[in-house]
Steps between C-alpha positions, in 0.01 A plus 500: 500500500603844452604734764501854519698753723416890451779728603294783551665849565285624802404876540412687830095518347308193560276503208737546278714205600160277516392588145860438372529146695147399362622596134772335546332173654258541179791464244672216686191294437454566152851362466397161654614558867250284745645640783637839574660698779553844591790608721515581851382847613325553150227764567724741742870580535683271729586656834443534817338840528244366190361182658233680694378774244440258232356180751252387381210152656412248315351466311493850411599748179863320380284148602255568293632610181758202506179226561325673221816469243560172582153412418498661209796361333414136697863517675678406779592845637789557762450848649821568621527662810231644357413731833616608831212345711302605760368286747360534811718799593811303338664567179630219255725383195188318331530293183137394342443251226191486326372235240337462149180551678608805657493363820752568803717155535783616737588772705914495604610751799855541474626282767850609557551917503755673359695617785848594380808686594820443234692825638585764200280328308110482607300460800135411471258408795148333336408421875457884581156492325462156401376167636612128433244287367533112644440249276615355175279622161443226226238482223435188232447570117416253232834516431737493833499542862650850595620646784573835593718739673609905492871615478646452781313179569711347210821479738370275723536115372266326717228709412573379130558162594179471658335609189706226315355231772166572414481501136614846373664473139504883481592750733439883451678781681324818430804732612736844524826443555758781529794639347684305756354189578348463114841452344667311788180247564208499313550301202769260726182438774272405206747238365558398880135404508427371126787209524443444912133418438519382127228767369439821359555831674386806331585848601330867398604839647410848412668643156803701687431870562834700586265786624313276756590547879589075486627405150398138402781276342227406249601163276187249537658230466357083461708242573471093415506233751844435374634853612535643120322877446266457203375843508615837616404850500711852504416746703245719299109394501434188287345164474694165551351181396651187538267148432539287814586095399383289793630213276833592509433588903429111519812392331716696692344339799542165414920604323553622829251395766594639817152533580459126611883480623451739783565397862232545674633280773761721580330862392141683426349790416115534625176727436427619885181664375 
């Protein structure tokens, strides 16, 4: 099936950015893309200082245009971290994924916040405004399981693995890295994951904007279960596709298959919740 990532350049005026995305999201299916996803942060700059002026419930205004686009095109339809969300007095890093039908199939809170300091370089603190969501965030297609994460979520291996124990072929990290940790880690992290777990890890991030208070390393990126990149975007606004072969998934599996060698006499990873 075909996969889509949209490497949309976001702007500081929320309409404008959902219009764009659904345009975008509109062209990616009449190319043959079953399943699409937007980046993280897609309908409001990425900071800090943003995440309550632009929160939004759900469902609510970003919610709702994404179900209806979906629907229209008959899609699966990744929404990025398609709002800062508000919740009961709490704010969160909330990644929706809607259906053919329109309906809402998933809803991800960003489990592990961005709380960095690399001196000289950048410090970031999501946990001044955000919350952590608590549990793991997979949906089934006709086509694969998938399971999902945001950003910084995608350095944590036992999170992925997890996914990999219960059936995900394809994992999506809606994402921003930096100027500091893009370049260093983010397409070394996907890799990591793809040939640990023998599956698919796909990447999108904002288009790069060198005027933006937080500058996105942009490069989407997908990645086979082998640990090859078969598709890869600059840093401007585009559209990667990339046609996922769960054929060639299997064969790796059964080349290589660590899946059935593991020790789990001596070693596990669990689901607590």
């Amino acid at each position: 099936f075909r996969l889509a990532l949209i490497q949309l350049h976001v702007s500081a005026v929320k309409s404008d950015n959902l219009q764009r995305a659904c345009g975008l999201v509109r062209e990616a299916s009449a190319k043959g893309a079953k399943l699409v996803a937007l980046p993280e942060c897609f309908n409001s700059p990425y900071g800090t200082q943003y995440f309550k002026e632009y929160a939004e419930k759900i469902p609510g205004e970003s919610t709702q245009k994404l179900s209806e686009v979906a629907k229209e095109c008959s899609i699966y339809l990744i929404g990025g971290r398609s709002i800062p969300e508000e919740d009961g007095g709490k704010l969160y890093n909330t990644c929706t994924v809607f259906g053919p039908d329109g309906a809402l199939l998933a809803k991800h809170r960003k489990v592990h916040l961005f709380d960095i300091d690399v001196p000289g370089k950048i410090q970031f603190k999501e946990s001044e405004t955000l919350s952590p969501g608590n549990s793991f965030s997979m949906f089934d297609t006709p086509y694969c399981k998938v399971g999902l994460g945001i950003c910084y979520d995608m350095r944590f291996a036992e999170m992925a693995q997890i996914y990999g124990q219960k059936g995900c072929q394809l994992l999506i990290y809606p994402g921003a890295f930096n100027m500091t940790t893009g370049p260093a880690h983010w397409e070394l992290l996907q890799r990591g994951r793809a040939v640990d777990n023998q599956l698919y890890v796909a990447t999108v991030s904002p288009a790069r904007d060198e005027k933006a208070s937080y500058v996105a390393w942009g490069h989407s990126t997908v990645v086979n279960p082998w640990g090859e990149v078969i598709a890869k975007a600059g840093t401007e606004e585009t559209v990667i596709y990339t046609d996922i072969d769960l054929k060639k998934l299997a064969e790796i599996r059964q080349q290589i298959p660590i899946l059935s060698q593991k020790r789990c006499d001596l070693y596990g990873v669990e689901m607590k919740k």
